[in-house]
N, C-alpha and C positions, 0 to 999 in steps of 0.2 A: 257629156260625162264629166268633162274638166273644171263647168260650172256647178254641175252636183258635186264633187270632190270637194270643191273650197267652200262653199257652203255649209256642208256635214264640218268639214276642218275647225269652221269658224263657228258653227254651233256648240259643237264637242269642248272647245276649246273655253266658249261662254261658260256653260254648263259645270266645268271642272272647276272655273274659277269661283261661279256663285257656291259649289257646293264646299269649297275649301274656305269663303269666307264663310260659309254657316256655320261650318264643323270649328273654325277656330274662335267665333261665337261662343258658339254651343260649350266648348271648351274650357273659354274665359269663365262663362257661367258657372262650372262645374268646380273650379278652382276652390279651397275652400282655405280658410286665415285661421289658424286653429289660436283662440284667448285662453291661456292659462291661466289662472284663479289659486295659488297657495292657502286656500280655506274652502273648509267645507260650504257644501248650495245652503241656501238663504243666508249666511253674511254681508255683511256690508261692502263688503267688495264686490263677492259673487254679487250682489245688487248693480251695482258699478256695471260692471261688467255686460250682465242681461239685460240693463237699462241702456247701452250705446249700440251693442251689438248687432242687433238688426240694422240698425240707420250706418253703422258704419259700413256694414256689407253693401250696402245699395252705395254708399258713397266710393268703394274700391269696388263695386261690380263682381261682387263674387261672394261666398255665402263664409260667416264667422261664426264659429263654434266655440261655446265656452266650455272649456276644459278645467274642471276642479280638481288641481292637485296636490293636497294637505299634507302637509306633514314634516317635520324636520326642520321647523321655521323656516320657511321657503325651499329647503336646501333640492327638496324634489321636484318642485318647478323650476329651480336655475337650472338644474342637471337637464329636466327634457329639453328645455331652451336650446343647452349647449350641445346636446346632441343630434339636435336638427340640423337638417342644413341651413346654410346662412343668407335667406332668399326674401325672407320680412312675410314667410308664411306661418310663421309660428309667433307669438308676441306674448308677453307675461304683462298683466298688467297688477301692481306690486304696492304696498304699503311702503310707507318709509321706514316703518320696523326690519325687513327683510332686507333695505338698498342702504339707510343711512346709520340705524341700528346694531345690527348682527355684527358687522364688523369688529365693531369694540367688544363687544358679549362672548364673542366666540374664537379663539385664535387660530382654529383648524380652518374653517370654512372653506367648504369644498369651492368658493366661487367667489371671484372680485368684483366686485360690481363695479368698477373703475376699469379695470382689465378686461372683465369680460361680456358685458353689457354694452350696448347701442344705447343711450337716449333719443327718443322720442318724440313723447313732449308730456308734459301734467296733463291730468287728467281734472280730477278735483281738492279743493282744499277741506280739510276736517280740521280746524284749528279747535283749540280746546278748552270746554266749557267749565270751570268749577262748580259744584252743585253739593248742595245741602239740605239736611229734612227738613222741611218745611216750619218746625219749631226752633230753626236754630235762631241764635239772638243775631248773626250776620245775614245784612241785607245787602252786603255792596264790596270792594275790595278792602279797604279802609277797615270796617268795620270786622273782616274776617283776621286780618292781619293784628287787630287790638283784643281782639281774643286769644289767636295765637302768643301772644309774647304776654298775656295774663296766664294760660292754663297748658295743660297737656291736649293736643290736639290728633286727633288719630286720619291718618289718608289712606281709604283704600285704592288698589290698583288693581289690572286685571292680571298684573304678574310683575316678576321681577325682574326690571329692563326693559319694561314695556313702555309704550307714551304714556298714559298716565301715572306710570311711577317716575319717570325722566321728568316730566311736565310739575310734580310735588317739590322734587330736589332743586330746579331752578326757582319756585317759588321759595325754600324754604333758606337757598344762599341770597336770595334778593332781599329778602326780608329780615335774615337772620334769626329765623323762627327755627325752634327744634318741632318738628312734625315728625310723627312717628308712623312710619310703613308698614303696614298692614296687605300684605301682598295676598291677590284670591286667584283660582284658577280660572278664569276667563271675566271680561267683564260685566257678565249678567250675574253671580251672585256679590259682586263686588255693587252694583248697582242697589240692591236686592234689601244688602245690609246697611246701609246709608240709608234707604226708604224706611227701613226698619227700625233704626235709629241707634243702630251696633257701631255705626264709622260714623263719624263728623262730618269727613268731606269724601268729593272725589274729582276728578280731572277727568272728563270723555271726552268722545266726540259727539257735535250735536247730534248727527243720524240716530246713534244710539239714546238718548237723553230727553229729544224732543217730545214722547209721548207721555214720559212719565211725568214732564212740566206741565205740558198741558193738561193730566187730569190733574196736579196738586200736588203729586207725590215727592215732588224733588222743585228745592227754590235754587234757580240761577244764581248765583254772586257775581262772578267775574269770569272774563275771557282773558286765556293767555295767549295775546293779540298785538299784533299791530294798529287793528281797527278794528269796528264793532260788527256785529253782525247782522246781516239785514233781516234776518227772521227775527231776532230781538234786539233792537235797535235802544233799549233802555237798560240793556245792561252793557256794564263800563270796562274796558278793559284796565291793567293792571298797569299799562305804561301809562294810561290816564292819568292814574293816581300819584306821577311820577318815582313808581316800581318798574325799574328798566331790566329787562332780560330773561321777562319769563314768557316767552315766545314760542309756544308748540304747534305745532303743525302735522297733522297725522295725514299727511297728504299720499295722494294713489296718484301710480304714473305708470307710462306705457315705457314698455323698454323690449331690445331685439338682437339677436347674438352679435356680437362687437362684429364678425365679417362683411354684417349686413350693406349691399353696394348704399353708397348716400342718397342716392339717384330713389332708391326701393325707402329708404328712412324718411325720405320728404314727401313723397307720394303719401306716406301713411299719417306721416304728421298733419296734412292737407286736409283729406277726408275725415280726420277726429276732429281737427278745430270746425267744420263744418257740421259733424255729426252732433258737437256741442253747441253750436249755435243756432241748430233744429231746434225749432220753438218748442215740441212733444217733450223731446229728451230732455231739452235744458228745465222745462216747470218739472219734469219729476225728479230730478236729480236735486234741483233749490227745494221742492216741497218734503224732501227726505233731511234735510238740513244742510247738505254739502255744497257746496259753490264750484260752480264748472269753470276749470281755470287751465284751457288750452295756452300753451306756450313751444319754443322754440328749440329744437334738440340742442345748443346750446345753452340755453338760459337751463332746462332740465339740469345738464348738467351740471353745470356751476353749483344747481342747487344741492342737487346728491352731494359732491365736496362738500361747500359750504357745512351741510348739514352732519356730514363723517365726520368733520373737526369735532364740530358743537357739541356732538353726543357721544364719541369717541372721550372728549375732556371731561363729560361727565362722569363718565359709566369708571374712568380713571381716578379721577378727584376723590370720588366718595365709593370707591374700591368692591364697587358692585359684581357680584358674579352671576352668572345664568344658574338656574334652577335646575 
């Protein structure tokens, strides 16, 4: 009996163990990363977003949901952020409009993105494309810049205080052009009237831009770049032409309640840089126009800074207010 005793003992005992490693399995699996989206589904964000999202869940082992939550220039996504708990199961992933932006545009802001934000790491780059109707007489930066300081030049934007209105202001002190602001409600009829040939110019991001080039509707000029960009490799940026400072970047980045342990913020920074350098993810992300540009929750943030100065100076300088 003493040898069935310890037998059943050491069965029983098997048995509990495999079944608490399955259930804690099971569990992991069950676990789910909730991705906040501050814009409506089909944006270019929401794009971002549904384009990583699966490969990142296989890469943290547990399932990622994108959560679309519009409204209040991000303010309703920092708020659920900061209402979760602080565990890297919740993540916003954010324009630079809502992290480097808002700040200067808005002096209540329910939320510090310095205070109360984790960095991450970048996600991707949107640097910004200048575009023109197709009949304009500028084919190049040079050549847009000699018409400006000849005539009256009109710049749509997708709003006031947006990247492409900040993105005109730095072209227009680099140059000392007076360009005049034509601010629209989002940037599809801001696109719309340029094609149309109601605005001269406009500043986007490629994602948005790329299709209207390609049928004819809208002529590239100039990138406000550091460097060129590899889907159009023939047009010139504006430091090219030694015009230094007109430098936009409409970049999207992963970020997670400041409490978040380090330990939980490197894990997650791990599996993105991985989920961007998935051969699937990374051609659809470059084929949308945007560049996958994983980096280090330091370098993130340096950049946020960096960039609160930059447009903070701006949004001050030329005494901008929010709509």
């Amino acid at each position: 009996m003493m040898i069935i005793s310890t037998r059943f003992k050491r069965w029983t005992t098997f048995a509990l163990l495999a079944w608490f490693s399955l259930g804690t399995a099971a569990w992991a699996q069950t676990k789910v990363t909730r991705l906040l989206v501050a814009f409506p589904p089909g944006g270019p964000v929401d794009f971002i977003a549904r384009t990583i999202s699966e490969q990142l869940g296989k890469e943290l082992g547990q399932t990622v949901v994108v959560e679309n939550r519009a409204g209040a220039n991000g303010a309703i996504a920092a708020e659920a952020l900061l209402k979760a708990p602080a565990d890297g199961q919740m993540l916003w992933l954010s324009s630079v409009g809502a992290i480097s932006i808002n700040p200067g545009l808005y002096p209540n802001l329910p939320y510090d993105p310095v205070r109360d934000l984790a960095a991450v790491s970048l996600v991707v780059n949107n640097v910004e494309m200048l575009v023109v109707h197709p009949n304009h007489p500028a084919n190049n930066p040079q050549e847009f810049i000699a018409v400006a300081k000849q005539k009256r030049v009109t710049m749509a934007s997708s709003g006031t205080g947006s990247v492409p209105h900040l993105a005109m202001e730095l072209l227009a002190d680099a140059t000392k052009t007076d360009l005049v602001h034509v601010p629209y409600k989002g940037a599809a009829p801001a696109i719309t009237d340029v094609m149309a040939g109601h605005v001269d110019g406009f500043f986007g991001d490629i994602p948005g831009l790329i299709g209207h080039i390609k049928s004819g509707k809208l002529k590239p000029v100039a990138l406000a770049s550091t460097r060129r960009h590899p889907l159009f490799p023939d047009v010139k940026t504006f430091q090219e032409m030694g015009v230094a400072g007109v430098d936009s970047d409409n970049w999207y980045a992963l970020f997670a309640h400041k409490g978040t342990p380090s330990a939980d913020i490197d894990r997650i920074n791990q599996a993105l840089r991985r989920t961007l350098a998935h051969e699937a993810v990374r051609a659809k992300i470059v084929a949308s126009g945007a560049e996958p540009a994983g980096n280090s929750p330091l370098e993130l943030s340096n950049l946020v800074k960096a960039d609160l100065t930059k447009w903070s100076r701006v949004i001050r300088d030329k005494k901008i207010k929010a709509d």
